[in-house]
N, C-alpha and C positions, 0 to 999 in steps of 0.2 A: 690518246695522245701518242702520237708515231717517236718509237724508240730513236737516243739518242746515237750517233756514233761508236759512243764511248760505252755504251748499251749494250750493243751489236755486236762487240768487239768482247766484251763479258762474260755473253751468253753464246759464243763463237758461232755467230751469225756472221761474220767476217774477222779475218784475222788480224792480228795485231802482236807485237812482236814484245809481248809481258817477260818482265824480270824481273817481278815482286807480285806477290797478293797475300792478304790477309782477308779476316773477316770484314772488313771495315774498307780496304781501297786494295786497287791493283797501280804498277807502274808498270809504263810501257815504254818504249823507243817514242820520242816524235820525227814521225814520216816524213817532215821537213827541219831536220836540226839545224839547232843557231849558235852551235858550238860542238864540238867532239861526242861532250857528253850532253845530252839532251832528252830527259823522262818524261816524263808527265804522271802525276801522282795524282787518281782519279778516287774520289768516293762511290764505294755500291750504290749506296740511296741518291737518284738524281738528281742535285738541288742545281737546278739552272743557273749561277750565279753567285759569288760571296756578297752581294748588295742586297739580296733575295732571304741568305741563310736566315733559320731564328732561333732561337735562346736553345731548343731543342738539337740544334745543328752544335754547337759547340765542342763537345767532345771530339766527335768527329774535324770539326777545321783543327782543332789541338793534333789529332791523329796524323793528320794530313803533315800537319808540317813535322812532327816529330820523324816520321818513315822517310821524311825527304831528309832530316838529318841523319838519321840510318844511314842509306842507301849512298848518302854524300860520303861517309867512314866508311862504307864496306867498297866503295868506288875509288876508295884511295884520293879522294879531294881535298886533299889539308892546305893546301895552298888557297883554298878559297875556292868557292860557289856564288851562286845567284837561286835567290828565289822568285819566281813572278806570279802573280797569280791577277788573269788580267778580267776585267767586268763591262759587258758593254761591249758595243760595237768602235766607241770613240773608244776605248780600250786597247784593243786590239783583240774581243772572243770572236771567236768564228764558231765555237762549237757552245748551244748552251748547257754544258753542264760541267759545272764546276771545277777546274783541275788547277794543280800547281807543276809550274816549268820545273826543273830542275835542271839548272846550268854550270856547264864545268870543264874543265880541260882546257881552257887556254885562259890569258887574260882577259877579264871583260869590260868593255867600254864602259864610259859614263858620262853625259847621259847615255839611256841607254837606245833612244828613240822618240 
């Protein structure tokens, strides 16, 4: 199976502009933000999708979102965030493996699309 994206960008097969990594997930810049501040909080292990994950993956979704609380506090976010974390094509993924938005710096719509 041909490496993801967010794969490539791990094992610097292409770049990507990281501002966190642990053992467990890296964040990055998204290459097209939808607000000032815009991460993406990716998991090492590639699970295509949180529709996908299983009982085994749990830990890890818990991880996911706790680093995106982190990184929301060390970002100076207290005024409020977004999380997204989208499944599917009617979704809005475009990459399949796993990740959560992290959104922030300005006010955010609602709905939100």
């Amino acid at each position: 199976m041909e490496k993801t994206l967010f794969e490539k960008i791990m094992t610097g097969e292409i770049p990507g502009q990281i501002e966190y990594e642990d053992d467990l997930c890296i964040a990055l810049r998204d290459i097209n933000p939808q607000a000032p501040i815009h991460l993406l909080i990716i998991p090492r292990k590639p699970i295509p999708r949180v529709g996908e994950a299983s009982k085994e993956d749990q830990a890890t979704l818990g991880h996911l979102l706790l680093t995106a609380g982190q990184i929301a506090k060390n970002l100076n976010l207290e005024n409020g965030f977004r999380i997204v974390i989208n499944n599917g094509e009617d979704g809005g993924e475009t990459v399949p493996h796993l990740h959560v938005h992290l959104l922030g710096g300005r006010q955010l719509d609602w709905p939100p699309g």
